[in-house]
C-alpha positions in Angstrom: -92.9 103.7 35.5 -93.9 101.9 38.6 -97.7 100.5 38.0 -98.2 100.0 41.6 -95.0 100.8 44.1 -96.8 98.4 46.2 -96.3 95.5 44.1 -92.6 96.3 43.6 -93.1 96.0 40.0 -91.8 98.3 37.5 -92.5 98.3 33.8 -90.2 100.1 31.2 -91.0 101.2 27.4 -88.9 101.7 24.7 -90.1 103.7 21.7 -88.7 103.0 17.9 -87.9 106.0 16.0 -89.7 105.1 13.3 -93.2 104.9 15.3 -92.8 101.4 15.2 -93.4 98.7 17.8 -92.2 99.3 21.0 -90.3 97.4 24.2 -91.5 96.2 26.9 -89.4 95.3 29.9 -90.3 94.9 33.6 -88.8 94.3 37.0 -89.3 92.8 40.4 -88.2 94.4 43.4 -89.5 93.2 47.1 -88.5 95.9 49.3 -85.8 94.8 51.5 -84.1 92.2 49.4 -81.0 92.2 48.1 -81.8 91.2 44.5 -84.1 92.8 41.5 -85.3 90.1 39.5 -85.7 90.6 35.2 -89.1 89.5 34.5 -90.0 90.0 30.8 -89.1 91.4 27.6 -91.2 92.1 24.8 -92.3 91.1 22.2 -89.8 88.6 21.3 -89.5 89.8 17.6 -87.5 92.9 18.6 -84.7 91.1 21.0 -82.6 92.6 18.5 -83.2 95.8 18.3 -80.4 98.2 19.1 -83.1 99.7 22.0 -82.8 96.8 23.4 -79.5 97.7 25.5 -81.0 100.9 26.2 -84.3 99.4 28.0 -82.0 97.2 30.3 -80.0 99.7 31.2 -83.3 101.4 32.6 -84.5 98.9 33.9 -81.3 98.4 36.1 -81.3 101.9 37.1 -84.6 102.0 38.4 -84.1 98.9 40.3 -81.0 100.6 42.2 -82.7 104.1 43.0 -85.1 101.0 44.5 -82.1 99.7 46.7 -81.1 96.4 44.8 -77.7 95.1 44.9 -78.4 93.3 41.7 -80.5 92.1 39.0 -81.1 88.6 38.5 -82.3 86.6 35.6 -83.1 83.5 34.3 -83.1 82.5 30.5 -82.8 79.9 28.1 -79.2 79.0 27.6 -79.5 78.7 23.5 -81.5 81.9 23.2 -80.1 85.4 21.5 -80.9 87.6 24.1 -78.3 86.0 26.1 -75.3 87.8 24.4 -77.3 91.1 24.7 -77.2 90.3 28.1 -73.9 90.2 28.3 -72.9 93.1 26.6 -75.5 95.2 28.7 -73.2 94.2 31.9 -74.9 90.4 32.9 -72.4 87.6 33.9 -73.8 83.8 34.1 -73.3 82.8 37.8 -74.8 79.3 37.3 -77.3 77.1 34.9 -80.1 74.7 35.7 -82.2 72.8 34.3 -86.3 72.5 34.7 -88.3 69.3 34.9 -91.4 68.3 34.4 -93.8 66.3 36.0 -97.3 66.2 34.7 -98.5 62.9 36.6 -98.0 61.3 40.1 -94.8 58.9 40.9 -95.9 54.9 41.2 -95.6 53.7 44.2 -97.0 54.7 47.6 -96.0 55.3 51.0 -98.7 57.5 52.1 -97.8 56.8 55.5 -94.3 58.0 55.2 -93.5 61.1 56.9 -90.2 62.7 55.8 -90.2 66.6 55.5 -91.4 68.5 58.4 -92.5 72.6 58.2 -89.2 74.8 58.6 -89.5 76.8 62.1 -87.8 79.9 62.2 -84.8 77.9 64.5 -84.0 76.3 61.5 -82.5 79.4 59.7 -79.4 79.3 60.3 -78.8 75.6 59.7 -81.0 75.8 56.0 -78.3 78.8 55.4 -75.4 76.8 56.6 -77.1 74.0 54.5 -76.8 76.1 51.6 -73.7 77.1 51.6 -72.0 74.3 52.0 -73.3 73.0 48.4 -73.9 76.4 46.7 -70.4 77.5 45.0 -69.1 81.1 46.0 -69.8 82.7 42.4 -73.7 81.7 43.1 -73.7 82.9 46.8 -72.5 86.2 45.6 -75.2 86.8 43.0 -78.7 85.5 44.8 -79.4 85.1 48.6 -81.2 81.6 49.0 -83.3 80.6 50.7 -85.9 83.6 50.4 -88.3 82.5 53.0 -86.6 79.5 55.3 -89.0 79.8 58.1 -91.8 79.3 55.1 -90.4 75.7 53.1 -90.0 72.6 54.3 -86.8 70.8 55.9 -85.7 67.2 56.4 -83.7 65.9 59.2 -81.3 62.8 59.0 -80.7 62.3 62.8 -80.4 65.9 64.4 -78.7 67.0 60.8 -80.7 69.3 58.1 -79.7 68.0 55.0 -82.5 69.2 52.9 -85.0 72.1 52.3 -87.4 72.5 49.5 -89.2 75.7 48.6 -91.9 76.3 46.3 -94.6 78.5 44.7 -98.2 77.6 43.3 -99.8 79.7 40.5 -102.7 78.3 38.5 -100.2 77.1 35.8 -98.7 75.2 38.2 -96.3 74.6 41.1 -92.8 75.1 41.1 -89.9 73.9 43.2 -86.7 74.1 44.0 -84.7 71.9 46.2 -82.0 71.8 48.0 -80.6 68.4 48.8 -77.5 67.5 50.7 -75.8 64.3 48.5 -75.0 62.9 51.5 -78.8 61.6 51.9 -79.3 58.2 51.4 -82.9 58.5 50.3 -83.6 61.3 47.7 -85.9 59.6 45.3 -88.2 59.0 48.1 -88.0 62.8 49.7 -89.0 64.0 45.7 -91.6 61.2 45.5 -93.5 62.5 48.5 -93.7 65.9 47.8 -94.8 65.4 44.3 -97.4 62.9 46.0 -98.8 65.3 48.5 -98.9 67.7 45.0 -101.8 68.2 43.5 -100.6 67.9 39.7 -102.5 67.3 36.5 -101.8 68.1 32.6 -103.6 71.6 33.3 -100.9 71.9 36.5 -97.7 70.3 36.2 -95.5 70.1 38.6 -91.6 71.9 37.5 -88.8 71.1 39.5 -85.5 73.4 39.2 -82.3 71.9 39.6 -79.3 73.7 39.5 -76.0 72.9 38.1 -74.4 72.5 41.7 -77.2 69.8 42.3 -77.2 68.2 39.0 -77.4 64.6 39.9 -80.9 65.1 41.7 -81.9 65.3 37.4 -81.4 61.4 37.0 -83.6 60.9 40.5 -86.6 63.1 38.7 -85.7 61.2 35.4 -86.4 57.7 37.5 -89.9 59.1 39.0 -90.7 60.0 35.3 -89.7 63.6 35.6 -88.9 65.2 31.8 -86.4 67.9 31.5 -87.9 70.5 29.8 -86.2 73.9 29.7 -82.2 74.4 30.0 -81.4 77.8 31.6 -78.7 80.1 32.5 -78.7 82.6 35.4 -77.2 85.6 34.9 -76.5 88.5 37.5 -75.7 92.0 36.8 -73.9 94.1 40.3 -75.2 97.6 40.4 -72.6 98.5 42.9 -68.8 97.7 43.4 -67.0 95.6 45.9 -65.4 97.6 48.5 -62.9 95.6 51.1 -63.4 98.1 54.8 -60.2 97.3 56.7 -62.1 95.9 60.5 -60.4 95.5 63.3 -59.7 92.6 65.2 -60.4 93.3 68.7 -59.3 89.8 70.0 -55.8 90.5 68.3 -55.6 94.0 70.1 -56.3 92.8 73.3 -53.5 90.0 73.3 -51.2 92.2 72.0 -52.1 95.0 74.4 -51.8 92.4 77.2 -48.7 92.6 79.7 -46.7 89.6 80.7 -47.0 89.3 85.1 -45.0 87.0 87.1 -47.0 84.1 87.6 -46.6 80.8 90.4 -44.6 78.0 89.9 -46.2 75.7 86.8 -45.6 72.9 89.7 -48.5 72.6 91.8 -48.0 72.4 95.4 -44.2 73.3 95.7 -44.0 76.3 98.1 -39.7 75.4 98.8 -37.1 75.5 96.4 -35.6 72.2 95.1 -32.4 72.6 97.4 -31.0 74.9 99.6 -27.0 76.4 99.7 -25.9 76.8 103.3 -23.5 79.9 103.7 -20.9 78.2 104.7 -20.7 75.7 102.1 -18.9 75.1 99.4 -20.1 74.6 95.6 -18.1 71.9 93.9 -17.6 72.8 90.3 -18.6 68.6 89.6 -22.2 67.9 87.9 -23.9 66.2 90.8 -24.3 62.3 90.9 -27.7 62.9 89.7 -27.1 64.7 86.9 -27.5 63.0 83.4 -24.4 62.3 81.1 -24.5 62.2 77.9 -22.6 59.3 75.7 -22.2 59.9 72.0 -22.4 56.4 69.5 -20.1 55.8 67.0 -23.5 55.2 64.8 -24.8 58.9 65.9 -26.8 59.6 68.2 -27.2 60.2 72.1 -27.9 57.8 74.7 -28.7 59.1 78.1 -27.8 57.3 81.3 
């Protein structure tokens, strides 16, 4: 049942048989997007329940009556309910890993300026951004960045080669960059967010790096980052691929096209090279001008 359509949020039970416990599961659908996001199950004491395959497969329905694509959802890679998962119709697209951050980097540069708001100009350039480091299997599965004209971007001459997005909650904050390697100063684009962050044991600060990104983990390790969760992302498609032949409209008109006699590719010559008077004759003999050719012994042609 949807608690409140407005929300996008649909919650699904699962009754035992034997008037047991029953499973919770719910949903996340923003109207619009192309993905459904998986956001609980529970309780955790029946992941193994034979209902369990059941309740996903609700869940998945609902969110494609909704207009999602797919379902998206994030897990830890050593738990169970991964291999349910999988045999419900999931596929991993990617893993990543989660760090922590419960106190502010040393150092300061509080006068340092590096990431500047994202204006809705930069959209295409965060996307192009992304897809030059995000493999094909993960750009088929999630659509990233969510909100580009809402995160922040850093230039590197007239270049974007980094956008961070994030989400506070009173739990915490949580972010997830995307950092071109090519950067030469990553430890200190991460140091000034988490600077300008407020962060505390009561609100830590998590970072998600994906696999694709994995070697911004040993920058967070230096700032005194702690990896704390290892997940995998799995994607489920709700619909099938279909290839629609379209044609090339370029490729018709060049083929439709009709070759017409065009000038002389020598500028400026109006008269032919020579002219033939009536009355005379045309010797059969190359001119004196003409080039003759002299074959070597070694091979080859020399022109004189």
């Amino acid at each position: 049942m949807w608690l409140n359509p407005s929300q996008d949020l649909y919650t699904g039970v699962c009754g035992s048989s034997g008037g047991g416990k029953r499973l919770f599961g719910q949903v996340r659908y923003p109207r619009g997007q192309r993905s459904a996001h998986l956001v609980f199950i529970s309780p955790a004491s029946l992941l193994g329940s034979p209902s369990l395959l059941e309740l996903l497969e609700a869940l998945a329905i609902q969110a494609g009556e909704r207009g999602a694509l797919n379902v998206l959802v994030e897990v830890e890679e050593r738990s169970s309910i991964v291999e349910v998962l999988r045999r419900s119709g999931f596929i991993v697209y990617a893993r990543q890993t989660v760090w922590k951050l419960d106190r502010t980097p040393p150092g300061s540069h509080a006068d340092e300026t590096l990431w500047q708001p994202a204006r809705a100009a930069d959209e295409n350039a965060i996307r192009a951004l992304y897809q030059c480091l995000a493999p094909p299997l993960a750009q088929s599965a999630e659509t990233f960045p969510l909100q580009p004209a809402q995160g922040l971007v850093y230039r590197q001459g007239q270049e974007i080669l980094a956008y961070l997005e994030g989400i506070s909650g009173p739990l915490g904050t949580y972010f997830q960059p995307l950092v071109h390697p090519n950067v030469d100063n990553a430890a200190a684009l991460l140091a000034e967010v988490l600077r300008h962050t407020p962060l505390d044991a009561k609100r830590p600060v998590y970072v998600a790096v994906r696999s694709y990104l994995a070697w911004l983990g040993d920058v967070l390790q230096e700032l005194g980052a702690q990896a704390s969760l290892s997940q995998a992302l799995l994607v489920k498609y709700l619909g099938q691929l279909q290839r629609v032949p379209v044609t090339n409209g370029r490729r018709v008109t060049v083929e439709s096209a009709q070759i017409e006699p065009s000038a002389s590719c020598v500028g400026g010559l109006e008269q032919p090279f020579f002219t033939v008077s009536p009355n005379e004759e045309i010797s059969s003999e190359p001119p004196q001008w003409a080039a003759q050719e002299v074959f070597q012994p070694g091979g080859g042609v020399v022109v004189s």
